[in-house]
N, C-alpha and C positions, 0 to 999 in steps of 0.2 A: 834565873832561867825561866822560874812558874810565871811572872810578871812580862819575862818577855811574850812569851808566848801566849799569854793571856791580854796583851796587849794589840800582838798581832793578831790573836781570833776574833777582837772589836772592831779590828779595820776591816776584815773580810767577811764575816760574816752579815754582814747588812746588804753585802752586794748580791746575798744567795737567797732570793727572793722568786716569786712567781712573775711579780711583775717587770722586774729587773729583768729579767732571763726572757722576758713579752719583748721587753723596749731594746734589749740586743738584737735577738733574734730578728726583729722585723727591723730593722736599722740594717741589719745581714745581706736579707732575703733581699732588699729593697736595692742595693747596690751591688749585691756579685748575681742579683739573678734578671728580677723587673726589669729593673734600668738599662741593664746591658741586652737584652732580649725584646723589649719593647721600646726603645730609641729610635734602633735605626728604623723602625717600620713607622714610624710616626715623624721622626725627622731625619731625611734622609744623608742630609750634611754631617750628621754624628760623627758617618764610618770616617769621614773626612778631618777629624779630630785627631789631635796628638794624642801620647798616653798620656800627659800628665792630665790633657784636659777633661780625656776623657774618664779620667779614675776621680776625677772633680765632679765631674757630670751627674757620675754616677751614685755619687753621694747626696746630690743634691734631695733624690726623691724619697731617699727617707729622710731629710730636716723637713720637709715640706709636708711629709707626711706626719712627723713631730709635734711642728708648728700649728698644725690643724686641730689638733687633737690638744696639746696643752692649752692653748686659747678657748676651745670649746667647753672645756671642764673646769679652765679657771673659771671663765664668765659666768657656769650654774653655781657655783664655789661661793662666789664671791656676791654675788647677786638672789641664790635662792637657798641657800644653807645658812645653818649656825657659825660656821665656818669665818664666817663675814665678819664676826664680831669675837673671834678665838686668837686675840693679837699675842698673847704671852707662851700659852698654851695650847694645842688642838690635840681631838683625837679623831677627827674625820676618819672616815675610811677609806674615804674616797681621794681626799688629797694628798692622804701617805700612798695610796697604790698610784697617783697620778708623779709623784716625784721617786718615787722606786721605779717608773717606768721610762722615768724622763733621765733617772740617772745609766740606766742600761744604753740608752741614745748616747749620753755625752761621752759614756767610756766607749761604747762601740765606734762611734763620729774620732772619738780624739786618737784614739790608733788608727783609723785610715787616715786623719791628719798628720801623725807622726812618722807614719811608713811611707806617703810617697815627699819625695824631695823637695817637690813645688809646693806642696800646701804647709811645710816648714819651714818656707820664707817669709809665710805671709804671716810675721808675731805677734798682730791682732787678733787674729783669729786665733792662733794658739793660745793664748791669753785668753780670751773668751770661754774657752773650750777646757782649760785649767781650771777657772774659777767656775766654770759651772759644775764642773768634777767635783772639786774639794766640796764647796756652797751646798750641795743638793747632798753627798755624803753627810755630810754634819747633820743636815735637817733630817735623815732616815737614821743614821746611829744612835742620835737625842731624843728620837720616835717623839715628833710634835710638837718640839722644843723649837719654837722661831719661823713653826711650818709655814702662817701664814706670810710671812716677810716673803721666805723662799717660794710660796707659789705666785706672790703680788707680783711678781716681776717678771714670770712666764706672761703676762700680758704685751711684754714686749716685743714674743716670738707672733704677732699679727700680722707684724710686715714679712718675715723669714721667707713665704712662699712670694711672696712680690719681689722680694729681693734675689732669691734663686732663679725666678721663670727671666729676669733683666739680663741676670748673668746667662744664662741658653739663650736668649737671641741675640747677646752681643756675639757670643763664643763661635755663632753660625752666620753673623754679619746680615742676621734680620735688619729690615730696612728700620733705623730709627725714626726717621718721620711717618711711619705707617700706622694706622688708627690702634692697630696693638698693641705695638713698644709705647706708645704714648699714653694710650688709656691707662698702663701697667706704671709705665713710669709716676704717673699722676697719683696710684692709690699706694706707688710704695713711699711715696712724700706722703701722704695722706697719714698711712699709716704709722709708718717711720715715728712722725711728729707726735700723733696723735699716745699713741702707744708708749715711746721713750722717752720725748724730751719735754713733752707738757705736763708730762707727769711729778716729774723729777720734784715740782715743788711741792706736795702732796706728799709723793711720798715720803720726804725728808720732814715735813710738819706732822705727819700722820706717826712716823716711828718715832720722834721726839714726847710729840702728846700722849699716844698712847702705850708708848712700852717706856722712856726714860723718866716719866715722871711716875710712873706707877713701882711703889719701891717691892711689890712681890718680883721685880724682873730680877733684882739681886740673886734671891734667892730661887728660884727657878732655871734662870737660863744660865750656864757653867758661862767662866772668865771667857773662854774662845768664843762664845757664840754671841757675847756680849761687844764685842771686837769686830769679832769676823764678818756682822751685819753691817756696818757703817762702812768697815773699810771696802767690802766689794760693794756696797752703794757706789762708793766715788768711782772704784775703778770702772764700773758698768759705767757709770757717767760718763765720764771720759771719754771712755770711749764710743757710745753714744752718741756725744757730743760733734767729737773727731768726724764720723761715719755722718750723724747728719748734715757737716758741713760739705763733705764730700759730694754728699746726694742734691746738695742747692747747686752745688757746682755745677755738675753733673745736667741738672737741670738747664740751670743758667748757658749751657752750652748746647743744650737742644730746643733750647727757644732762639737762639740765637741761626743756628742751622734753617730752622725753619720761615726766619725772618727772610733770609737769604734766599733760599727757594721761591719764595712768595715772589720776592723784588723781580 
């Protein structure tokens, strides 16, 4: 019974943090209050939304507001810290409060995913939203254990706000060919690419060289975190993958439109 319990106070106590309790709250604030309050006054097609779309909508502006924020912090992380070079170990400060804040988002995000109906058909995104759950718990329980794996891939969250703002002007049938949906469309390929899938080769050399050949990783990083990095590598892949094929598509089919117009 002492083991159980002493088992279950490892899983919960990591999530009772300042910064955790930042990244709910405003994950919260952003979708039962912002979003529903400042929509329709900005776009007035909103009130003209279903529920599901709209309990979608309104989730959107805290991943976007997420997305800004983990990008901006990895980038000084990764680029003007010690951090850069902490592949086994870190004790940042700044990137343990940056993934304790990002895991208040994902548990916040994955129960409004799992409460309304429509956004648990989409099993991608559940999926996503799982492995970023477990992934970013592990990296706060193990305090710095793989932290920089776990923050290297918040670099993916660049496109998030380009992909959200595409999804609201489909949702209100903004004109696709208008210099907005296109400009947007353009930087979330941009991003998308740049961000997810050019990377993939990197980082899959980068965690070989510098954490499988370096034999302190045995002895530092426990059996699951030895595991648990490679295998959500692939799944992130994948899906990554899936998602950017979708978005060439997607493309592929507004240049086409636009060919049409022209003629």
């Amino acid at each position: 019974m002492a083991a159980a319990y002493e088992f279950a106070l490892g899983i919960v106590v990591p999530l009772f943090n300042f910064y955790t309790g930042l990244g709910c709250l405003a994950t919260l604030v952003c979708a039962t209050i912002i979003s529903p309050v400042l929509s329709p006054l900005v776009v007035p097609k909103y009130d003209q939304l279903g529920k599901h779309k709209k309990a979608y909508w309104n989730t959107l502006l805290g991943s976007s507001f997420h997305a800004v924020v983990l990008t901006t912090v990895t980038t000084y992380l990764l680029l003007f810290d010690d951090f850069r070079e902490e592949y086994i170990y870190s004790q940042s400060a700044v990137g343990m409060a940056l993934i304790r804040f990002s895991l208040g988002y994902f548990i916040t995000d994955f129960v409004f995913c799992l409460a309304d109906s429509e956004m648990r058909k989409d099993g991608m995104s559940v999926m996503h939203h799982a492995l970023g759950v477990f992934g970013i718990w592990l990296g706060v329980y193990y305090d710095g254990v793989a932290l920089y794996w776990v923050a290297y891939r918040f670099i993916a969250e660049v496109s998030t706000t380009f992909v959200n703002f595409r999804w609201c002007m489909s949702a209100v049938a903004y004109p696709k060919l208008s210099a907005l949906f296109v400009t947007n469309s353009i930087l979330l390929l941009v991003t998308f690419y740049c961000g997810r899938i050019f990377l993939i080769p990197y980082h899959w050399s980068a965690l070989y060289y510098y954490v499988y050949l370096d034999p302190s990783v045995t002895v530092i990083w426990p059996v699951i975190i030895q595991y648990w990095v490679p295998i959500t590598y692939v799944l992130f892949d994948v899906l990554n993958v899936i998602w950017a094929y979708k978005i060439v598509k997607g493309g592929y089919k507004l240049l086409k439109q636009s060919h049409k117009s022209s003629d």
